[in-house]
DSSP file (Angstrom, degrees, kcal/mol; ACC not computed):
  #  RESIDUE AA STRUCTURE BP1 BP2  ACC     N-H-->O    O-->H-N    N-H-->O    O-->H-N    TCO  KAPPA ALPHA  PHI   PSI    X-CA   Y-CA   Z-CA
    1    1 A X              0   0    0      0, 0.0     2,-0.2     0, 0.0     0, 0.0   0.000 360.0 360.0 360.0 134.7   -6.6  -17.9   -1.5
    2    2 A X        -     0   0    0      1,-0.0     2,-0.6     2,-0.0     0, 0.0  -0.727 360.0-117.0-111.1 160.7   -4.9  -21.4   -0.9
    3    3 A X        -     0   0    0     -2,-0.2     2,-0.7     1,-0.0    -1,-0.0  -0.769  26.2-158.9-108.5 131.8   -2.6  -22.2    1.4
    4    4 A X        -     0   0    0     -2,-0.6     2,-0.6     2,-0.0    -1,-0.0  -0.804   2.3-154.8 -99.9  97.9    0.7  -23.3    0.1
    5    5 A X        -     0   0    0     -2,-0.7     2,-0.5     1,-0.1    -2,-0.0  -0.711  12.7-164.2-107.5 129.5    3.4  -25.5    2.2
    6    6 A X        -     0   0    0     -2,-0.6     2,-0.5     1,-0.0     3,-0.4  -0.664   2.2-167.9 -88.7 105.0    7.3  -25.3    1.1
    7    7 A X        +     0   0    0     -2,-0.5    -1,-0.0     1,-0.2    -2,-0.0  -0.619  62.0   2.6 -57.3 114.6    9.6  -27.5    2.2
    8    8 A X  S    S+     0   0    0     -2,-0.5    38,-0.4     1,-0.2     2,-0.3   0.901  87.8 138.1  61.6  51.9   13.5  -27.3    1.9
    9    9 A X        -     0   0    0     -3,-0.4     2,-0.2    36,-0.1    -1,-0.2  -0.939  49.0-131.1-133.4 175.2   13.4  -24.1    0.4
   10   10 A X  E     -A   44   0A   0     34,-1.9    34,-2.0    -2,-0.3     2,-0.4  -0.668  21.6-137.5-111.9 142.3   16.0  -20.5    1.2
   11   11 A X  E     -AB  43  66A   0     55,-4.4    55,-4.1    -2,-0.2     2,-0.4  -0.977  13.2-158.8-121.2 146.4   14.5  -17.1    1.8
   12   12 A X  E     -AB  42  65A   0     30,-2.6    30,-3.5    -2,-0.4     2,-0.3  -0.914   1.1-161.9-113.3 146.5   16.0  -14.1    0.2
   13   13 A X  E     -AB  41  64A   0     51,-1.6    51,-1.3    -2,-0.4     2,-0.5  -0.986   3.9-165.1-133.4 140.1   15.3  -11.1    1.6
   14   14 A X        -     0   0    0     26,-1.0    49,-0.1    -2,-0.3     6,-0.1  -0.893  24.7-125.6-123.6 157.4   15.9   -7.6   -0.6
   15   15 A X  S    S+     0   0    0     -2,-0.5    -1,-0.2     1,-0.1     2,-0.2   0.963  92.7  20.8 -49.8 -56.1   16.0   -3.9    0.9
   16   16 A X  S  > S-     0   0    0     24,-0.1     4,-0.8     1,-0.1     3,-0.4  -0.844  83.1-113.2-138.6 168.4   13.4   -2.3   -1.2
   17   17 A X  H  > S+     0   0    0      1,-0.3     4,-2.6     2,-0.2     5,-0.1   0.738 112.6  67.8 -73.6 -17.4   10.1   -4.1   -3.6
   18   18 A X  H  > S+     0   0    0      1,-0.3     4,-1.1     2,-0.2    -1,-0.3   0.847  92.7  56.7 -95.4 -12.2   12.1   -2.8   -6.8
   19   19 A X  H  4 S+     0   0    0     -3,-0.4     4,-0.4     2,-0.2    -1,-0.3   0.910 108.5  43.4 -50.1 -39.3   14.9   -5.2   -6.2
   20   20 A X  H  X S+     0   0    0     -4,-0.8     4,-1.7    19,-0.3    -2,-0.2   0.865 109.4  61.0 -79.8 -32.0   12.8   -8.2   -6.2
   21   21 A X  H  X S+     0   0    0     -4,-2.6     4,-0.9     1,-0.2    -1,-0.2   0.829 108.1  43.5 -54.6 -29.7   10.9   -6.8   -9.2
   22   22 A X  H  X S+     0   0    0     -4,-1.1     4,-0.7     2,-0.2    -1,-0.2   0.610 110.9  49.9-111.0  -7.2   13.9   -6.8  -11.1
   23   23 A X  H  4 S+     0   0    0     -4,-0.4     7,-1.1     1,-0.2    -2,-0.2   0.695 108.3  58.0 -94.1  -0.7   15.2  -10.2  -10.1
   24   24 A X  H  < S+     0   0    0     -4,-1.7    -2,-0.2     5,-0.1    -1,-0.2   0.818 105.7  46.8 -71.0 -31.6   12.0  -11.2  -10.9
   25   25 A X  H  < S+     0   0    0     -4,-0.9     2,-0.6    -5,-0.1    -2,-0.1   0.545  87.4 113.6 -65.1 -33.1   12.5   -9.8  -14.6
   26   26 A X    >X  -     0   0    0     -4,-0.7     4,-2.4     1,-0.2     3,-1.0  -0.702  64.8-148.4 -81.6 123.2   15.9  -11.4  -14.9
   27   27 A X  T 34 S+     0   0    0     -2,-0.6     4,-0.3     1,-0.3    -1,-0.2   0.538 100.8  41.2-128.2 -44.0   15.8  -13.8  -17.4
   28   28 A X  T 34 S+     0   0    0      2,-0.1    -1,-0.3     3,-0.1     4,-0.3   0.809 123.0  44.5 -80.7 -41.3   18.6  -16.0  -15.3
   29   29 A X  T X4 S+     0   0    0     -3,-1.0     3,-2.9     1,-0.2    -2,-0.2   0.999  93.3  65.5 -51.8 -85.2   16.8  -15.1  -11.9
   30   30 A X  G >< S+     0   0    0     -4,-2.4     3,-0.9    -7,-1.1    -1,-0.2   0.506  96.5  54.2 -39.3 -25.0   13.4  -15.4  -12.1
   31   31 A X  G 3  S+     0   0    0     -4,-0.3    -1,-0.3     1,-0.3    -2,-0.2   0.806 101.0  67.8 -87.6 -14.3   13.1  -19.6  -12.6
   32   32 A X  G <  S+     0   0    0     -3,-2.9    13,-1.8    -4,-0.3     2,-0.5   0.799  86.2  86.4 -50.8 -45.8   15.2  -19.9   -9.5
   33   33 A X  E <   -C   44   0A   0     -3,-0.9    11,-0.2    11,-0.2    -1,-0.1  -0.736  52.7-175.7-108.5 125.2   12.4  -18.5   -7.5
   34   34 A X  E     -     0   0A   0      9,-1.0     2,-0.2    -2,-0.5    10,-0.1   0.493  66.2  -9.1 -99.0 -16.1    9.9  -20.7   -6.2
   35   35 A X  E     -C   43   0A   0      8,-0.8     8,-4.3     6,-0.0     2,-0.4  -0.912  50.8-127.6-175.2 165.9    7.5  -18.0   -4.6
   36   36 A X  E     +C   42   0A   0     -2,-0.2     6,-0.2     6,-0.2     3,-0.1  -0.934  20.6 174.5-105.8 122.5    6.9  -14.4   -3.7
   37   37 A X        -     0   0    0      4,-1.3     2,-0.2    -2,-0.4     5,-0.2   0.204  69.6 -22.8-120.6  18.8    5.8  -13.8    0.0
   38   38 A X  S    S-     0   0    0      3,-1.1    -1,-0.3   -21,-0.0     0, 0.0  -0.840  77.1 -72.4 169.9-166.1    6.0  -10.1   -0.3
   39   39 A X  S    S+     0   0    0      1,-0.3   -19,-0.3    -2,-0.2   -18,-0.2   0.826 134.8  21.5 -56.2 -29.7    7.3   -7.0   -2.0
   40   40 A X  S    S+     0   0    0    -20,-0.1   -26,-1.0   -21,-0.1    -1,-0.3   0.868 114.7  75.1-118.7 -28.4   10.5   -7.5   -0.6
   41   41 A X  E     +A   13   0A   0    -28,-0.2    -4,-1.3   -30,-0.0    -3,-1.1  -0.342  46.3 168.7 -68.6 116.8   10.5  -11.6    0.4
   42   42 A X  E     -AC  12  36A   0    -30,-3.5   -30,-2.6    -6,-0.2     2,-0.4  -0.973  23.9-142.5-146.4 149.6   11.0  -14.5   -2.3
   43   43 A X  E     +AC  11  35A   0     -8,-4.3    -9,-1.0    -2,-0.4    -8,-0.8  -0.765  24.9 179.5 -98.8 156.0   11.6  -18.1   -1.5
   44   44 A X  E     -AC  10  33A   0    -34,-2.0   -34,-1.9    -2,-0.4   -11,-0.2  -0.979  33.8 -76.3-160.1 157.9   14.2  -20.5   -3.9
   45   45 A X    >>  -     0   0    0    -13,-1.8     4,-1.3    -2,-0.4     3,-0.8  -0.207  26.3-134.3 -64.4 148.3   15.4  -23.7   -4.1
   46   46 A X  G >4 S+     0   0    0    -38,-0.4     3,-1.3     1,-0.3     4,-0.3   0.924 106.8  46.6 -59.8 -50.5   18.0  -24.8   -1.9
   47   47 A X  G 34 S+     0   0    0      1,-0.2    -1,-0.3     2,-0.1    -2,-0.1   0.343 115.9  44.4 -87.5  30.9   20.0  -26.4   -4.8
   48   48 A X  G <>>S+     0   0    0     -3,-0.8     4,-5.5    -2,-0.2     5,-0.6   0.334  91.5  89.4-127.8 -11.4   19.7  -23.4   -7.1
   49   49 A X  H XX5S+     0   0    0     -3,-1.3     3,-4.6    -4,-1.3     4,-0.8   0.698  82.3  56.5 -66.2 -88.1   20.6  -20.8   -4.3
   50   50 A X  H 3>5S+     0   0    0      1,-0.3     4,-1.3    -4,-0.3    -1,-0.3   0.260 113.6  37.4  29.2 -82.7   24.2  -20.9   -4.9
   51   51 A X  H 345S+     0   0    0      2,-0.3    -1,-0.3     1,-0.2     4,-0.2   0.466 116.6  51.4-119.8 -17.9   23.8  -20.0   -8.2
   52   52 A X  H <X5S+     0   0    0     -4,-5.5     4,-2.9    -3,-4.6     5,-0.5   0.869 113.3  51.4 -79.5 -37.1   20.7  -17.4   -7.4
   53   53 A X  H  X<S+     0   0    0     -4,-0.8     4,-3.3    -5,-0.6     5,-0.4   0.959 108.0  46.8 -54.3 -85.5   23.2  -16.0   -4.8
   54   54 A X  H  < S+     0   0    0     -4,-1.3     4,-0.3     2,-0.2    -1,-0.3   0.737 108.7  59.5 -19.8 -37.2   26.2  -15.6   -7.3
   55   55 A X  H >> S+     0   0    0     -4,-0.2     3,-4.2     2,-0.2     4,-1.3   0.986 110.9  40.5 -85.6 -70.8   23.6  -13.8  -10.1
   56   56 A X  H 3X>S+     0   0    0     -4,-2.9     5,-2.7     1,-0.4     4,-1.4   0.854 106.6  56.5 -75.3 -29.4   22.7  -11.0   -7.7
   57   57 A X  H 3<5S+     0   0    0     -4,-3.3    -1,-0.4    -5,-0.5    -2,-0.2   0.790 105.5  59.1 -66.9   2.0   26.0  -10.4   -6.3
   58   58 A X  H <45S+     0   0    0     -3,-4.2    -2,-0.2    -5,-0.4    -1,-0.2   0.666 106.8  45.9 -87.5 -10.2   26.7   -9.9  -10.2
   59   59 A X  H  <5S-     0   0    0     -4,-1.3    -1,-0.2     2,-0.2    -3,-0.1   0.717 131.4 -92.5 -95.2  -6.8   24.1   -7.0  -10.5
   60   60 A X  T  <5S+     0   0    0     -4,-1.4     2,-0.4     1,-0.3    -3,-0.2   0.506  80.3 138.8 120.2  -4.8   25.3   -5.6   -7.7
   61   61 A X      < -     0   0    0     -5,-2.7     2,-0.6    -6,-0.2    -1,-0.3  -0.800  32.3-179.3-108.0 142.7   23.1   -7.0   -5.0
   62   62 A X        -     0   0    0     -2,-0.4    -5,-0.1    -5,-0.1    -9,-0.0  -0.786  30.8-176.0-116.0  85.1   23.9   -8.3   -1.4
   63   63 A X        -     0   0    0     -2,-0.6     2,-0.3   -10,-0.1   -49,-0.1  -0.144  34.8 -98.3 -70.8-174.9   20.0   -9.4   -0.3
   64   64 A X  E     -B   13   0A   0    -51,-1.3   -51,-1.6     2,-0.0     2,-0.4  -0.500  51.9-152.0 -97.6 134.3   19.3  -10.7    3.2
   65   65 A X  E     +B   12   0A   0     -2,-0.3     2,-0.6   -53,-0.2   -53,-0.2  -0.892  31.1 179.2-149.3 149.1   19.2  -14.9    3.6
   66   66 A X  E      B   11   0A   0    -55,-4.1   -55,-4.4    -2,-0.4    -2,-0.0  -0.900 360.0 360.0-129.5 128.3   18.0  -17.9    5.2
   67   67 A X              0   0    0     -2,-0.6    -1,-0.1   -57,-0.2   -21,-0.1   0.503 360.0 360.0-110.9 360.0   19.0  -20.9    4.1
């Protein structure tokens, strides 16, 4: 496994794994997010979070963040 360091990136955090599975699925989502660092943990870019932020409060979701 190599070790990968991110810069200048937002963490989202979701309650349970099948939230991030499904923003992983979403077609609008998924290119937003720049890695997975566990079931429930995904990193994205700072100039797309805005816009990642906005997409899951349209499905209904309020995740967890660090910007």
């Amino acid at each position: 496994m190599a070790l990968v360091l991110h810069r200048n990136v937002s963490m989202i955090q979701v309650a349970e794994k099948i939230l991030l599975d499904e923003m992983l699925l979403d077609k609008v989502l998924a290119p937003m997010v720049i890695a997975r660092l566990s079931d429930t943990v995904a990193l994205v870019e700072p100039a797309k979070y805005d816009a990642a932020m906005a997409r899951m409060r349209k499905l209904g979701h309020t995740p967890k963040t660090q910007g």
